[in-house]
DRENBA-58059 format. One record per residue: x, y, z of N, C-alpha, C, O, CB in turn. Coordinates in steps of 0.2 Angstrom, whole numbers, plus 5000, padded with zeros to 4 digits. Glycine has a CB too. Layout:
N
XYZXYZXYZXYZXYZ...
//
This chain:
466
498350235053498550165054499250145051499450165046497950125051499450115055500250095054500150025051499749985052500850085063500450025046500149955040500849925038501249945033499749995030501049865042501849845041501649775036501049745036502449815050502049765032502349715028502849675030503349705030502549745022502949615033503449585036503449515029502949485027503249565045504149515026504149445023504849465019505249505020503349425018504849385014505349395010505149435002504649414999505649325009505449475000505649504994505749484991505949434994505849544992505849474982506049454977506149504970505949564970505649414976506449474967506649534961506249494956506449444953507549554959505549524954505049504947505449554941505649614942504049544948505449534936505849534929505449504924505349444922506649504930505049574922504649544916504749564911505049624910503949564917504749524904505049534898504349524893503949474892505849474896504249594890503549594887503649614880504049654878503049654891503249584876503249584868502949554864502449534866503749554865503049554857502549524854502849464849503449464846502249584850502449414849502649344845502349324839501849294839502549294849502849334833502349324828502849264821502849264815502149424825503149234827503449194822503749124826503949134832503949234818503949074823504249044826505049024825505349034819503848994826505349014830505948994829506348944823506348884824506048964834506648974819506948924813507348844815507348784812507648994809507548854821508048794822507348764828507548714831509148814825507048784829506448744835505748754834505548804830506648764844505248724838504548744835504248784843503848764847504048654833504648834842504448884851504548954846504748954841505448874860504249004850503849054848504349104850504649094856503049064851504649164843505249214846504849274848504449294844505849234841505149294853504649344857505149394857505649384859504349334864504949464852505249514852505149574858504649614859504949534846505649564862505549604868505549684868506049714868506049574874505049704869504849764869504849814876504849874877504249744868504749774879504949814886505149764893504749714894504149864887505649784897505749744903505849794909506049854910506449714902505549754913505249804920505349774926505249714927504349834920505649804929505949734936505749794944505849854945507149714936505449744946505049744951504949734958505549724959504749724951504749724962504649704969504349644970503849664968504449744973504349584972503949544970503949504978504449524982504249514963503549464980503349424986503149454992502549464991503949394989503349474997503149535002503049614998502549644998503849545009503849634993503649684990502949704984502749754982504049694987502749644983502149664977501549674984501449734985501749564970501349654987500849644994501049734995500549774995501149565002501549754996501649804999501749864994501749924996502149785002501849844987501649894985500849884980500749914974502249914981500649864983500149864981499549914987499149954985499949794978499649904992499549944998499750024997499450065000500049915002500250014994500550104992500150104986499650144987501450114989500250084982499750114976498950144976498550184973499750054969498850094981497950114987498150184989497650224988497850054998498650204991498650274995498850275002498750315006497950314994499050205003499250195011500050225011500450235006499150105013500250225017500850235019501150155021500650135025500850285025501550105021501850045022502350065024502650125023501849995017502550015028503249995030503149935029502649905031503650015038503749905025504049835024504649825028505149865029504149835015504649765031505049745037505349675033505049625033504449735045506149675029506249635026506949615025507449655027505949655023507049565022508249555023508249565014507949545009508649415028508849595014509049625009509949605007510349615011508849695010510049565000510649545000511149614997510949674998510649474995511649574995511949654991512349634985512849654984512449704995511849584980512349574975512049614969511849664971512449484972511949604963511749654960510949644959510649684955512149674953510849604960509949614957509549644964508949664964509449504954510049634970509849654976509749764974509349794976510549624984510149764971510149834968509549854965509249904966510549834965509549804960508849834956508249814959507749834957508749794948508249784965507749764969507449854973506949874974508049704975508149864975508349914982507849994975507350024977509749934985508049994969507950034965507050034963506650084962508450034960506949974962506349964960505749984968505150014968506349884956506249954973505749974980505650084981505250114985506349934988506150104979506250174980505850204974506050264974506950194981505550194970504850204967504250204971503750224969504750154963504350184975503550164979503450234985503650234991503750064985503250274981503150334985502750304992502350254991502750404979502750324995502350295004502550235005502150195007501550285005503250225004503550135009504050165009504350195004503650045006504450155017504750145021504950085021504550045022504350165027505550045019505850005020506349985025506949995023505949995015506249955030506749925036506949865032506549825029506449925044507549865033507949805029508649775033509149805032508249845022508649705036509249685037509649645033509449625027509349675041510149605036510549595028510149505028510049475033511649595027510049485021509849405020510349355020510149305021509549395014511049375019511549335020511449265014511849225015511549305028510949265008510949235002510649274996510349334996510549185004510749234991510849264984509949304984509549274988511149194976509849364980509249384977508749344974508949314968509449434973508149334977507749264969507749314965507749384966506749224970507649274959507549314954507149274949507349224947508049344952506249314947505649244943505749314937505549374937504549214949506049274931506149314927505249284923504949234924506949294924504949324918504249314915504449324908505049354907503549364918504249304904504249324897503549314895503249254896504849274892503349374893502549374890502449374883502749424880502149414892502149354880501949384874501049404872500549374873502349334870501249454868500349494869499949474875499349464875499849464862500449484883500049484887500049414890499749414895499449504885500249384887500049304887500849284889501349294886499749274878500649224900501449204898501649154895501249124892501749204904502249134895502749084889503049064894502749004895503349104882503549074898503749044904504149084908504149144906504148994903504349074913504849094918505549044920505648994921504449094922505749094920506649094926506649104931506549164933507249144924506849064935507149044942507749074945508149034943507348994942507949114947508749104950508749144957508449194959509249154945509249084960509149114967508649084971508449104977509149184967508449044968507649024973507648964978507148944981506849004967508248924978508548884982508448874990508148934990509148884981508548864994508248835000508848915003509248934999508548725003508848935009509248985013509048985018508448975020509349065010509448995021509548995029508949055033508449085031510549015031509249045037508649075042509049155044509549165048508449005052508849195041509449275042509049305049508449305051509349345033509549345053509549375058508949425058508549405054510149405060508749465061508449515063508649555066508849545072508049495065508649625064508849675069508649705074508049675074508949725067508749755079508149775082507849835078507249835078508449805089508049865074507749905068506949865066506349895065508449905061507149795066506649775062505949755067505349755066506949715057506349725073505749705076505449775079504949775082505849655082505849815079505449895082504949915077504549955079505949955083505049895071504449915067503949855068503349865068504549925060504049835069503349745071503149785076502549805076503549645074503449785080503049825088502749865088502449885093503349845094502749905081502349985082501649965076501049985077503050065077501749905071501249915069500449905071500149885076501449885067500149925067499349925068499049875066498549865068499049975067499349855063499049795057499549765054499949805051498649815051499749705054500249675052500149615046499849565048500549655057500349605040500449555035501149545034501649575033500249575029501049445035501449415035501549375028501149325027501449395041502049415025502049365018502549345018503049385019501849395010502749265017503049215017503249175011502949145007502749185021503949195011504049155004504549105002504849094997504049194997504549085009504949045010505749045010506048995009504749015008505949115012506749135010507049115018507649105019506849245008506649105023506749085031506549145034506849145040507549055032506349195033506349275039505849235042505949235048506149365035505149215041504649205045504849145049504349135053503949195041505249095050505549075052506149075060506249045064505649075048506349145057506649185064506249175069505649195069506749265064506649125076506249115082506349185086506049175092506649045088506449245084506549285089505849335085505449345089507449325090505749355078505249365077504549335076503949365075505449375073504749295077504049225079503649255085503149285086504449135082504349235090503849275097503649345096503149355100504349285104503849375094503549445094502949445090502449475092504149505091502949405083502249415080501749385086501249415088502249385072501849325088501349295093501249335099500749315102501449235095501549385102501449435104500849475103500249475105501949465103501149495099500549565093500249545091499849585088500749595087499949465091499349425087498749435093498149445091499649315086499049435099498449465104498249515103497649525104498549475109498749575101498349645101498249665095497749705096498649705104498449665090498449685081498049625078498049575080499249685077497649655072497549595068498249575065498649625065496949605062498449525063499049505059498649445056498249405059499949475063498749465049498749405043499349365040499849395038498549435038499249305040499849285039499649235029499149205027500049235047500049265026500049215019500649175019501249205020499949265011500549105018501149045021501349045014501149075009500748955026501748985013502248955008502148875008501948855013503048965010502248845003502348785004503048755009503148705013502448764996503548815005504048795010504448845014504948865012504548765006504048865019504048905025503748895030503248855030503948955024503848935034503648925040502848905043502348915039503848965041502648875048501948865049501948925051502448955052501548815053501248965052500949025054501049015063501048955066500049045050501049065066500949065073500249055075499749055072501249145076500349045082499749025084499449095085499849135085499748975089498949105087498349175086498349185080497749185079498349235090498649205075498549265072497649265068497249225069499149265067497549315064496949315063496749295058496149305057496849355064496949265052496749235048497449195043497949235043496349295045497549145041497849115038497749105032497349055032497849075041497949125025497649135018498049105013498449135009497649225016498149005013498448985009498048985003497549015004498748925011498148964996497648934990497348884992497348874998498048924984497148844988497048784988497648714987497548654989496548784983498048744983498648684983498848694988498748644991499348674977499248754992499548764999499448735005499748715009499548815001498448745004498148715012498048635008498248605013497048755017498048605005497848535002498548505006498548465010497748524993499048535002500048525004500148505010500448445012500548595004499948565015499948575024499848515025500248465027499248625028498848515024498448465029498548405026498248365028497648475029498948385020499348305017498848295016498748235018499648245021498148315011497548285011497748265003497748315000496848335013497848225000497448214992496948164990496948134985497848194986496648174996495848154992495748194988496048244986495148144996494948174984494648194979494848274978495148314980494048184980494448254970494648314965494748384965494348404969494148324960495148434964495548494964495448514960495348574960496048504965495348494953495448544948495048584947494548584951495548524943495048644941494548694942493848714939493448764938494748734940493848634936493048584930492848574937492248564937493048494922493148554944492548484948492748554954493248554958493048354951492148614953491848654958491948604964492448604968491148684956491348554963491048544971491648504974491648484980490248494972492148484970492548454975493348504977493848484980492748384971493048554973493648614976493348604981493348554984493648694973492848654984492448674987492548634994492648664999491748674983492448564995492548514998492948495001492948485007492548484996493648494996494348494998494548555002494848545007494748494991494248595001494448645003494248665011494648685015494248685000493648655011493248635018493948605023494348625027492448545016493748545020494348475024495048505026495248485032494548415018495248525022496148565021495848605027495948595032496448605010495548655026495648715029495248705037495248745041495248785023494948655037494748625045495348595049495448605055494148565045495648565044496248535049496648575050496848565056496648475047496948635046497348675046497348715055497748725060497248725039496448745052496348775059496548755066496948785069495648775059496248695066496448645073497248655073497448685078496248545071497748625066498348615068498648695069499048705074498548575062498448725066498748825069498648845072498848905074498748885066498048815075497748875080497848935078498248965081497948885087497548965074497249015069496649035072496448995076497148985062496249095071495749105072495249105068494649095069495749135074495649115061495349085056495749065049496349075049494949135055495249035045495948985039495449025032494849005032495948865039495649055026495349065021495749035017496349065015495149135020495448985014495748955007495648985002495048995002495548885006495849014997495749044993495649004986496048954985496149084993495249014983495048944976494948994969494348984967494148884977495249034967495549074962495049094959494949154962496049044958494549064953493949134950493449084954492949084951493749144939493449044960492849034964492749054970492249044973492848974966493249084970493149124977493549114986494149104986492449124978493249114989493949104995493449045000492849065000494449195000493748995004493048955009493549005015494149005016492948835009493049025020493149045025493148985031492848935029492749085025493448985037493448935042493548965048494048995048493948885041493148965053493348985059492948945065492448925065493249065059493348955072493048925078493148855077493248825072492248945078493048805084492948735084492648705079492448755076492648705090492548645077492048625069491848665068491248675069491648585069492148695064491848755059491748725055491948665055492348805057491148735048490948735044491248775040491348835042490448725046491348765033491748815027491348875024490948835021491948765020491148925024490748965021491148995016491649035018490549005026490848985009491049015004490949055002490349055000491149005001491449115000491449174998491549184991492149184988491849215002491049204987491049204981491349254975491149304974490549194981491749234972491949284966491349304961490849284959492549254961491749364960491249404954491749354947492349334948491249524953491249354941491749304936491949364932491649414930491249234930492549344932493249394928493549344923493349294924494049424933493949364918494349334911494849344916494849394919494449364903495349284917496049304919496449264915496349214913496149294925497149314913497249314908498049264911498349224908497249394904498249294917498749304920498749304929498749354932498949364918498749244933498449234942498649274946498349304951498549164945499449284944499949314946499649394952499249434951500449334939500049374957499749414963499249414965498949464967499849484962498849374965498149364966498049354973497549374976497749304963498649324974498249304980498749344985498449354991498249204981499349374984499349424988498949494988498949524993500049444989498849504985498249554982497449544988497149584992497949494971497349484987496849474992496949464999496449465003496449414991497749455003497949455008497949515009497649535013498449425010498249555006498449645007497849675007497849735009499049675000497249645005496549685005496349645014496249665019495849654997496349575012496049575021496349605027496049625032496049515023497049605026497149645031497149715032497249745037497649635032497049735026496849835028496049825030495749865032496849905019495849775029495049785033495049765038494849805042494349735031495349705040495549695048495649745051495349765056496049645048496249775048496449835051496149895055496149935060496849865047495649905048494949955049494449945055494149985058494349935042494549885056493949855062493449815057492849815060493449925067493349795052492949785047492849685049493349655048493249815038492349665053492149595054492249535050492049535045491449595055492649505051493049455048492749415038492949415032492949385056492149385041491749375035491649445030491749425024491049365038491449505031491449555026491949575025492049595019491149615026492749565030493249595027493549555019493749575014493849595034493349475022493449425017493049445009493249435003493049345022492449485009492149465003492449535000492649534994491149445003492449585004492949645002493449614997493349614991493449685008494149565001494649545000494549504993495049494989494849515005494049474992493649434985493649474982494249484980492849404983493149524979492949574977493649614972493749634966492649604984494049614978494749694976495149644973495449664968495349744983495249554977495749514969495549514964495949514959495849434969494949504962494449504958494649564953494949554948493849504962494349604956494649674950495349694949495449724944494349744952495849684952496549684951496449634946496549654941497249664957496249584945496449514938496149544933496249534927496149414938495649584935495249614929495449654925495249654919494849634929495849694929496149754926496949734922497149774919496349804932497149684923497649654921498049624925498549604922497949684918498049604932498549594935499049654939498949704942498749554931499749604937500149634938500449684932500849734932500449584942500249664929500249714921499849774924500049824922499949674913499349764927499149824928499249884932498949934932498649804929500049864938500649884942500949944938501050004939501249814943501149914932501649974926501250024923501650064919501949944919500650034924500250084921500350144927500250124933499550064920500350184925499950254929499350244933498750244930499750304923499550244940499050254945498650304944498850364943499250254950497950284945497550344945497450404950497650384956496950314945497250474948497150494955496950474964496350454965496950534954497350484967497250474972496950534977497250584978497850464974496150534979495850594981495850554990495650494991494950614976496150594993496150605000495650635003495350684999496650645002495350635008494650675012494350715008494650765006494650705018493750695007493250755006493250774997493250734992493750845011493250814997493250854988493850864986493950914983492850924988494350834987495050834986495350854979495250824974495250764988495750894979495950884970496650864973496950874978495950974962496850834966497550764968498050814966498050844962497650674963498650784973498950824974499550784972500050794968498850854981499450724974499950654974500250654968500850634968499550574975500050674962500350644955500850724956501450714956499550634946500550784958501250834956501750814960502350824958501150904958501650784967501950784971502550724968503150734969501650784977502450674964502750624962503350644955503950634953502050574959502850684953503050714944503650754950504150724950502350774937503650814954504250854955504950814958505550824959504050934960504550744961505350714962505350684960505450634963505650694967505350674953505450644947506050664945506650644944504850654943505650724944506150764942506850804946507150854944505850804939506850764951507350814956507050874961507350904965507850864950506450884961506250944960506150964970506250924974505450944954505951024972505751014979505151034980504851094978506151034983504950984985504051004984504051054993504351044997503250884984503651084993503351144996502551124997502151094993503351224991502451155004501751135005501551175009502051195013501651065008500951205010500651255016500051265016499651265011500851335016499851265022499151255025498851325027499151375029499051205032498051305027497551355033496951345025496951315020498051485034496351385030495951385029495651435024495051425023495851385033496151495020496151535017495351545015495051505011496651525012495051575018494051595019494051645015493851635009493551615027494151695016494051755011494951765009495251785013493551825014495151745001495851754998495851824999495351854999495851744991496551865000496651934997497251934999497551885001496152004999497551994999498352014996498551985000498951944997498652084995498651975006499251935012499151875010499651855009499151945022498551825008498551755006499351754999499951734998497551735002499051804994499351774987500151814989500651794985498851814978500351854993501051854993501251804996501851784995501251914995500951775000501051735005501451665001501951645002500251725010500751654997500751584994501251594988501351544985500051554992501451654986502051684980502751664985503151624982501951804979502751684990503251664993503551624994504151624995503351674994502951584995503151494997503251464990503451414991502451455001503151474986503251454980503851474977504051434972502651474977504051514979504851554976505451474980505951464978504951674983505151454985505651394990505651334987505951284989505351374999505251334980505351244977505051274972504851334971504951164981504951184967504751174962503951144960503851114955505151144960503651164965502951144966502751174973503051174977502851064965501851184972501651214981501151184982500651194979501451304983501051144985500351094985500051144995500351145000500550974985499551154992499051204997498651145002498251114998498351254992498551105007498151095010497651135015497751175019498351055012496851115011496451165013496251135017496251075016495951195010495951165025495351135029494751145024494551195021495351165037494451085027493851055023493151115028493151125034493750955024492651125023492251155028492251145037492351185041491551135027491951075036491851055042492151055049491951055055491751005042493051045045493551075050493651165051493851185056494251055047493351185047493551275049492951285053493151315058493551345042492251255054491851265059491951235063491551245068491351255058492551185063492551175073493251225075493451235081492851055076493551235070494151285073493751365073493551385078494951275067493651395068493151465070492551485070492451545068493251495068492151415072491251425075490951435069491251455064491051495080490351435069489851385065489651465061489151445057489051345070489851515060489751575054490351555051490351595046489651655057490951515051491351515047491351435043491251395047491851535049491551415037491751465032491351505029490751495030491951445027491551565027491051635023491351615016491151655011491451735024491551575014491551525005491751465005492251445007492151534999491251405003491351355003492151325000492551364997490751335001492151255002492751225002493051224993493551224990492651155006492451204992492551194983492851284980493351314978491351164977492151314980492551384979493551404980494151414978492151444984493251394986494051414990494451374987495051394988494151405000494551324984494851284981495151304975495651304973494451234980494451324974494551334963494851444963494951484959492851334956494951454969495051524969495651484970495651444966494751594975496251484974496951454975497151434969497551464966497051384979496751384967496951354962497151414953497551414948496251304961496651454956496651514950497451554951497551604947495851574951497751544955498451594957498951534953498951474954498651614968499351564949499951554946500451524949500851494946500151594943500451524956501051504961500851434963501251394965501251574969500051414963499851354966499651314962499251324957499351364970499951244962499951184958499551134960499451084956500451164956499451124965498751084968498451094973498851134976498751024970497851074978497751074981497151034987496551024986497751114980497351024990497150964995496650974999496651025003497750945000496150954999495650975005495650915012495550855010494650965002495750925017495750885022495150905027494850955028496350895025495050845031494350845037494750865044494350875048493750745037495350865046495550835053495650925055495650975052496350765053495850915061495850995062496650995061496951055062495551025072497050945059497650955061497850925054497750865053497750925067498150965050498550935043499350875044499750855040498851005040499150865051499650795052499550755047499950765042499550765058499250715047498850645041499050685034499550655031497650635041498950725032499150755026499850765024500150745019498850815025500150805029500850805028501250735027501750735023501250825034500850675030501350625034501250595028501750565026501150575041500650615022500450565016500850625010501350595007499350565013500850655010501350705005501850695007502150645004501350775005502350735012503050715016503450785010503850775005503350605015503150835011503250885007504150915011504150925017502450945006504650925006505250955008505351035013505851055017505550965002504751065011504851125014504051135016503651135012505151175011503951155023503351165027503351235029503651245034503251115033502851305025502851335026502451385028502351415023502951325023502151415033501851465038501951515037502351535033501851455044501551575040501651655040502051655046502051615050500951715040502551715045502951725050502551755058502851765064503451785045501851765057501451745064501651695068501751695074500651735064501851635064502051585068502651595070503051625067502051535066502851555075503551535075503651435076503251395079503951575082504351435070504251365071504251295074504051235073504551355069504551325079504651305086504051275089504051215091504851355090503551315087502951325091502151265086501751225088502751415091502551285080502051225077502151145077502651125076502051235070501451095080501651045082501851005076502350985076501051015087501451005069501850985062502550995061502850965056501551015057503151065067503751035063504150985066504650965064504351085061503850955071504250875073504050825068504450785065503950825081503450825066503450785061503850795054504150755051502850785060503650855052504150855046504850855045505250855041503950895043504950865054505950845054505950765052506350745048506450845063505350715056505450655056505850625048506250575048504750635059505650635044505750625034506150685035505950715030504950635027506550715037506850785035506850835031507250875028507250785034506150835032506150905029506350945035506650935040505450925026505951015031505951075036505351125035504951145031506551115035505551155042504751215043504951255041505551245042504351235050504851315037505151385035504451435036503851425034505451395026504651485039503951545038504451605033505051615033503351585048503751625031503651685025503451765029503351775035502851655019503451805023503251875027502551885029502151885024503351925022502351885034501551895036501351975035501752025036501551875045500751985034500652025033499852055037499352065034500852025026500152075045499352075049498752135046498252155049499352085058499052175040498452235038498052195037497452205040498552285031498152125032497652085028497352045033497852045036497952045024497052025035496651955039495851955036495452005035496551965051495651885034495051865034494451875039493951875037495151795033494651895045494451925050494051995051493452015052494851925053494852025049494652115046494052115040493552155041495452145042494252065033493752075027493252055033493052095038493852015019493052005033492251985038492052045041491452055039492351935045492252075045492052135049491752165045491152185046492652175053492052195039492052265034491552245032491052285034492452285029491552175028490952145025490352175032490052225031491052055023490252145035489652145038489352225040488752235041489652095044490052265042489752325042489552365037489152415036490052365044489752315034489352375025488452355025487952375023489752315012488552305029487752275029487552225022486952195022486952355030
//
């Protein structure tokens, strides 16, 4: 699934420490800054939060070039699986500087967050909107969702794609179709000019209410197919169709310490359900559910930790973290496939040799179920876990991937490994994976084959021994 991020970026600049005293010349708290970490923030938090899921993104987005546009460009090139199409913003970088202390924020800085013009669009950029499968529109009011030439194209695609749109106070209205519309509660209250009754977060039933109201006129006024107000540890009211009635989607209760990304957090979950095919209502309580545990876990503090393994189809052991650690370090990652069923000598020179071409070999295995539609229902002769934990036992191999599809496409495309290696039975030419792995530039290379050896030949022997 093609998963685009269309919106404005920002540069987040968090300054984290501990406060254990107050200011001699004022009665304000000095925060001993301990660590500062700068980020992606607006379309990029939504989008890397998408990457850190294990998805592939493309972020479709305008990009200045003064210097925080740098630390933006550097903090985005972290984001192992995004693709960023970028044209130029023609205004300064925002920049929402945080100062926390023990976790706890104290305030924020502004800069750059001023009104800007409406920036062009390339064809670069609308050729990725046209390709996507699923599209999120995060808006933050820098003027890109604004662009009349991108407009039409998303109302385009609002017919054939789900597209979610999360609005701004001060940006653009959403197009008409798209599939769901995801302000807060201050945003749709703002829209629909409603301030009647109570909002705050003691008068539930007049959230709840407000929300109704706000998010029925919205619908009518966007022609939306649907409007989800989001109402922060209450959960989100859904709205859809002619007089719609509000149906609310309830949160599980979490401590939040910190709101921050909440609510692109729950747009970037509804639209990968949408995407899924997953019915509008469950995609919504999903989208509860996953803001819900991002605040639990910390938020956006929970961004700077170490992502957990990422397990890919099946019985997978994670390949993702080596592959991260060798270009970390400079390093070049190596990758090679098959179904290795019974190991012996042509496998481990095989995989010795591929390993000799970089600084890491990540093995993708086909998963049982794939070697029985590729060589009939007596094969495999060792299950997928064994065959796993044998690879694994050779010195030359550092991870290994189990895949379901008959075709290690999907796996390459999630690795994107520098060198793609085969036995010299093949030729490169001929394998349908080396267009793809020119596409990121890598390259295909084959190794010495060695036909005394085949899993085929063992099988035979085996069964004539009886």
């Amino acid at each position: 699934m093609n998963i685009v991020v269309l919106g404005d970026v920002l540069l987040d600049v968090d300054m984290n420490g501990a406060a254990e005293r107050l200011c001699p010349d004022a009665p304000v708290p000095v925060v001993n800054v301990e660590q500062v970490v700068r980020r992606a923030g607006g379309a990029g938090l939504a989008a890397a939060m998408l990457v850190r899921d294990g998805h592939r993104v493309t972020l479709v987005t305008v990009l200045s070039d003064d210097r925080a546009a740098g630390d933006l460009r550097a903090a985005l090139r972290t984001l192992v699986g995004l693709d960023v199409v970028a044209g130029p913003s023609g205004a300064p970088t925002p920049v929402k500087s945080r100062i926390r202390a023990q976790g706890q924020p104290l305030v924020r800085f502004d800069e750059g967050c001023g009104s800007a013009a409406v920036p062009e669009v390339t064809e670069t950029m609308l050729a990725a909107v046209d390709a996507a499968d699923v599209l999120l529109v995060s808006d933050y009011g820098r003027g890109l969702a604004s662009n009349a030439t991108l407009r039409e194209l998303i109302r385009q695609r609002a017919s054939e794609i789900p597209v979610v749109w999360d609005p701004h106070p001060c940006g653009a209205d959403p197009v008409a179709g798209v599939a769901a519309v995801t302000p807060n509660l201050a945003e749709a209250r703002k829209a629909a000019a409603d301030a009647a009754g109570p909002a705050g977060s003691g008068a539930v039933s007049g959230s709840l209410e407000a929300a109704a109201r706000a998010g029925s006129t919205l619908l009518a006024r966007w022609q939306s197919r649907s409007v989800v107000v989001t109402l922060g540890v209450e959960g989100a009211m859904l709205l859809t169709g002619e007089g719609a009635v509000g149906h609310l989607v309830p949160a599980p209760k979490v401590t939040v310490a910190d709101p921050c990304g909440a609510g692109d957090r729950f747009a970037a979950s509804l639209a990968l359900q949408l995407g899924h095919g997953t019915e509008l209502a469950a995609a919504a309580q999903v989208a509860v559910r996953e803001a819900a545990a991002f605040l639990a876990a910390g938020g956006v503090q929970s961004l700077q930790r170490q992502a957990p393994p990422v397990q890919m189809h099946s019985d997978s052991i994670d390949a993702l973290r080596v592959v991260q650690e060798t270009r970390d370090k400079g390093g070049t990652v190596v990758a090679t496939g098959g179904c290795f069923d019974l190991l012996h000598a042509g496998h481990s020179r095989s995989l010795a040799a591929a390993r000799d071409l970089g600084d890491c070999l990540i093995v993708c295995l086909n998963s049982d179920a794939s070697v029985r539609r590729l060589k009939g229902d007596q094969r495999p002769i060792v299950g997928q876990r064994d065959r796993a934990e044998l690879l694994l036992s050779l010195g030359c191999v550092d991870a290994v991937l189990i895949f379901d599809e008959d075709s290690p496409a999907m796996v390459l495309d999630r690795l994107r490994p520098d060198l793609w290696v085969k036995g010299a039975d093949y030729s490169t030419d001929e394998l349908p994976e080396a267009e793809l792995v020119r596409s990121w530039g890598g390259q295909t290379v084959t190794v010495p084959y060695y036909p005394e050896h085949s899993t085929s030949a063992l099988a035979a022997a085996l069964s004539a021994t009886g």
